[in-house]
C-alpha positions as CSV (number, residue, x, y, z in Angstrom):
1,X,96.0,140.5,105.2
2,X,92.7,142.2,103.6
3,X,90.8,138.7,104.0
4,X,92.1,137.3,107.5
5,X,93.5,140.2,108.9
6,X,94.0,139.4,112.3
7,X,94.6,135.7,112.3
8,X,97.7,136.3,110.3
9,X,100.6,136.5,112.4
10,X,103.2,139.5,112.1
11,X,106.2,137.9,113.8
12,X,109.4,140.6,113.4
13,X,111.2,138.0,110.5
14,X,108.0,138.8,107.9
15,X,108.5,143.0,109.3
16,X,112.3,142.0,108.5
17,X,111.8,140.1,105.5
18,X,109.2,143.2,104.0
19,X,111.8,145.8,104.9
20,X,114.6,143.7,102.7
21,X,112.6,143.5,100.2
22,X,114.4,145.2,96.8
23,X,111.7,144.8,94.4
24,X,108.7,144.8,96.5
25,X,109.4,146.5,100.1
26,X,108.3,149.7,100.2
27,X,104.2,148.4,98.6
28,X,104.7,145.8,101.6
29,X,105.3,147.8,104.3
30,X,102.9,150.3,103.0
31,X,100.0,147.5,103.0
32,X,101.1,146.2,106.6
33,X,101.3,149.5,108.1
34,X,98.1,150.2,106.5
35,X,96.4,146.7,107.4
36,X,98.1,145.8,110.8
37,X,100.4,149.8,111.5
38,X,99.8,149.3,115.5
39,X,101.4,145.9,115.3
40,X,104.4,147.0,114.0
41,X,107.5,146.5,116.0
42,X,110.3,148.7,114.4
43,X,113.3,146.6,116.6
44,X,117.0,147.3,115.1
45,X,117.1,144.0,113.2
46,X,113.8,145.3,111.1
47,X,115.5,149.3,110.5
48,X,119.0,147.7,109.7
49,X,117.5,145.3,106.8
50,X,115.6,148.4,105.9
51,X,118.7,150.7,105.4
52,X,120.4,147.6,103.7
53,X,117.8,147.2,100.8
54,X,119.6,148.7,98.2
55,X,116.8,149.3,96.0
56,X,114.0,151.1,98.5
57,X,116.1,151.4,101.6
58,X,116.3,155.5,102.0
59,X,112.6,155.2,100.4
60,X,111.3,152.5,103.3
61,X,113.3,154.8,106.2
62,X,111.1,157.7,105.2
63,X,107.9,155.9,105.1
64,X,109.0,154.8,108.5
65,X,109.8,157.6,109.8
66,X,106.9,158.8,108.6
67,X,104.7,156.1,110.0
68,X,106.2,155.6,113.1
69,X,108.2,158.2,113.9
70,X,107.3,157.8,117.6
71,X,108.6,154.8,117.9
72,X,111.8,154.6,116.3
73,X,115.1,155.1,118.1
74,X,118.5,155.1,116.7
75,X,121.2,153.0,118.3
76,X,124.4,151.7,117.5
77,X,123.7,149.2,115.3
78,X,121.1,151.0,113.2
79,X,124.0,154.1,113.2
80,X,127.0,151.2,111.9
81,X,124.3,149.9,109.6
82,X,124.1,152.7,107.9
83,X,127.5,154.6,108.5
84,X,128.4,151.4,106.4
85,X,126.5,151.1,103.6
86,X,128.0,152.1,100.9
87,X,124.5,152.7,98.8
88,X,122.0,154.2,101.1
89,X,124.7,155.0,103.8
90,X,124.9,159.1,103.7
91,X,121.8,159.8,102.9
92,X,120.1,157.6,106.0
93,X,122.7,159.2,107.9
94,X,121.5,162.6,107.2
95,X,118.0,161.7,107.4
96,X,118.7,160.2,111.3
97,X,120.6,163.4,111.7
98,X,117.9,165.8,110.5
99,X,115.4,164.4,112.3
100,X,117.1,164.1,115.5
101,X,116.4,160.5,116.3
102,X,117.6,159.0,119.0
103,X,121.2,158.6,120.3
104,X,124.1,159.9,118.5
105,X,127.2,159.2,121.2
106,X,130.5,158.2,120.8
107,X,131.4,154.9,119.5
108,X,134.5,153.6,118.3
109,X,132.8,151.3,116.1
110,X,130.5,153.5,114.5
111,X,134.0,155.2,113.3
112,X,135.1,152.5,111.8
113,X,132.1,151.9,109.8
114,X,132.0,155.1,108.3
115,X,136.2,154.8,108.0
116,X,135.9,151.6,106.1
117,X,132.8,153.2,103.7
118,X,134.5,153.4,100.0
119,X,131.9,155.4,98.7
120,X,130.9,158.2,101.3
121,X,132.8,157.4,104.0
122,X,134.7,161.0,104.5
123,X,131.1,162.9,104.2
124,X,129.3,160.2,106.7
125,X,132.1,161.0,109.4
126,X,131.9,164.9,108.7
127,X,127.7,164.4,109.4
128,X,128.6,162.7,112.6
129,X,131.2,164.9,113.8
130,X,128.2,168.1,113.0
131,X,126.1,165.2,115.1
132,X,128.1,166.2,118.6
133,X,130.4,163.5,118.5
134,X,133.0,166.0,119.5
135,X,133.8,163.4,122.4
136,X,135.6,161.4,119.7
137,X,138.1,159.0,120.6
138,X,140.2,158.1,118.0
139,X,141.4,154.8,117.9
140,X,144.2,152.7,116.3
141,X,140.9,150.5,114.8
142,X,139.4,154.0,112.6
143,X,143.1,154.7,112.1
144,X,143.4,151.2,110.7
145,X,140.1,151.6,109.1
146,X,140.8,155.3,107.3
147,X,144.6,153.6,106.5
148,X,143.0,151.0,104.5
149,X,140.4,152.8,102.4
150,X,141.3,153.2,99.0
151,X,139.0,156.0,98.2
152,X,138.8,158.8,100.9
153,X,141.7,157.2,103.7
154,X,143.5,159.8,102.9
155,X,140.7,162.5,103.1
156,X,139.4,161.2,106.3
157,X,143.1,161.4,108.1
158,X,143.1,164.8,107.1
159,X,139.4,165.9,109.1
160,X,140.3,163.6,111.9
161,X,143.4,165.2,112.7
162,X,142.6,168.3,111.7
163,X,139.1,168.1,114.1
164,X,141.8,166.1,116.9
165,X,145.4,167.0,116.4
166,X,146.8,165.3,119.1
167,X,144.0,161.8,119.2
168,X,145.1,160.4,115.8
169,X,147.3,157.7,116.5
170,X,150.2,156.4,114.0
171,X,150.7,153.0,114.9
172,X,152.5,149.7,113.4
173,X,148.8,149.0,113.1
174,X,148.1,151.6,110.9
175,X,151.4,152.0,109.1
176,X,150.6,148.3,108.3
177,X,147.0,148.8,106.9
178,X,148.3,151.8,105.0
179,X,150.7,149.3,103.3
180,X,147.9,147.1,101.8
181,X,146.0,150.1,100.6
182,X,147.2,149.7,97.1
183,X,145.8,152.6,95.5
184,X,146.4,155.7,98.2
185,X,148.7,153.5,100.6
186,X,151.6,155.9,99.4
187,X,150.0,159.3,100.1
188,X,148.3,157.8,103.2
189,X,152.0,156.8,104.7
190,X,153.3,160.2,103.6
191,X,150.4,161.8,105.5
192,X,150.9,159.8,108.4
193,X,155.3,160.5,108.6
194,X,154.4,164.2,108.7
C-alpha cells in the first residue's frame, strides 16, 4: 500500500479477509485505515468477520469504532453475530450497547442467538433486555433455544419469564429440546411444569 497506494484495489473480501485475521488483523486494519481510511466500507459482512476473529475481534471493533464511528451501524446480523459468539460475544454486545450504535429492535432471531450462546448467553440477553427490547416476543424458537442450552437454559427461563410472565411458551417443542439437554434437561423440565 506504502508504494502503490492507490492502484491497489480495496474490494470489501481483502476489508473482510483483514478483519478475520487472528494473528495479524488488528496491524492490518490499522495500516489500511491509515494508508486508504476514506475507502473503507464497514458493510455487515466486514463487522461480522470482525467480531468472529477470536483472537483481535473486541480489539478490531474498538479500533473501528474508533475509526469510523460515523459510519458504522448495527443491524441484525452484526447484533446475531455477536449475541452468538461465544468468545467475543458479551463484550461486543456491551460495547454496541454503550455506544449506542444503531438499531436495537426486536428480533426473534437475535433471541435465539444469545439463547443458544453456552458461554454468556444469560448476561448477553439481560444487556439486550437493558437495550429497550422490552417489546420482546417470546417465541417457541428462544424457548427451544434456552431449553437446549446446557449451561445457562435454565437461568435464561428464569429472566424471560420473570421479565414476561405470561409470553414464555411451554410447548412439545420445547419440552422436546429440554429432553436432549443432557446436562440441565431435568431442572429445565421441572422449571418449565411449574
Amino acid at each position: 500500500l506504502k508504494r502503490r497506494g492507490l492502484e491497489v484495489p480495496l474490494p470489501e473480501d481483502v476489508v473482510k479477509a483483514a478483519a478475520a485475521n487472528e494473528e495479524n488483523g488488528q496491524e492490518i486494519m490499522g495500516c489500511l485505515f491509515q494508508q486508504r481510511g476514506h475507502e473503507i466500507l464497514l458493510t455487515e459482512e466486514v463487522i461480522k468477520a470482525a467480531i468472529g476473529n477470536k483472537k483481535n475481534g473486541l480489539k478490531i471493533m474498538k479500533s473501528l469504532l474508533q475509526e469510523r464511528r460515523d459510519k458504522m451501524t448495527s443491524s441484525y446480523g452484526m447484533i446475531i453475530a455477536a449475541a452468538a459468539d461465544e468468545v467475543n460475544g458479551l463484550e461486543v454486545v456491551k460495547l454496541i450497547y454503550q455506544e449506542r450504535i444503531g438499531l436495537w429492535g426486536s428480533t426473534d432471531r437475535v433471541l435465539e442467538a444469545a439463547a443458544r450462546n453456552e458461554k454468556n448467553g444469560l448476561e448477553i440477553i439481560k444487556i439486550l433486555h437493558q437495550a429497550a427490547w422490552n417489546q420482546w416476543e417470546i417465541t417457541e424458537g428462544v424457548m427451544k433455544a434456552a431449553a437446549r442450552n446446557e449451561n445457562n437454559g435454565l437461568g435464561i427461563m428464569k429472566f424471560l419469564r420473570q421479565k414476561h410472565p405470561i409470553g414464555c411458551p411451554a410447548t412439545k417443542g420445547v419440552f422436546e429440546a429440554a429432553r436432549e439437554n443432557t446436562t440441565s434437561g431435568v431442572d429445565v423440565t421441572d422449571f418449565l411444569l411449574q
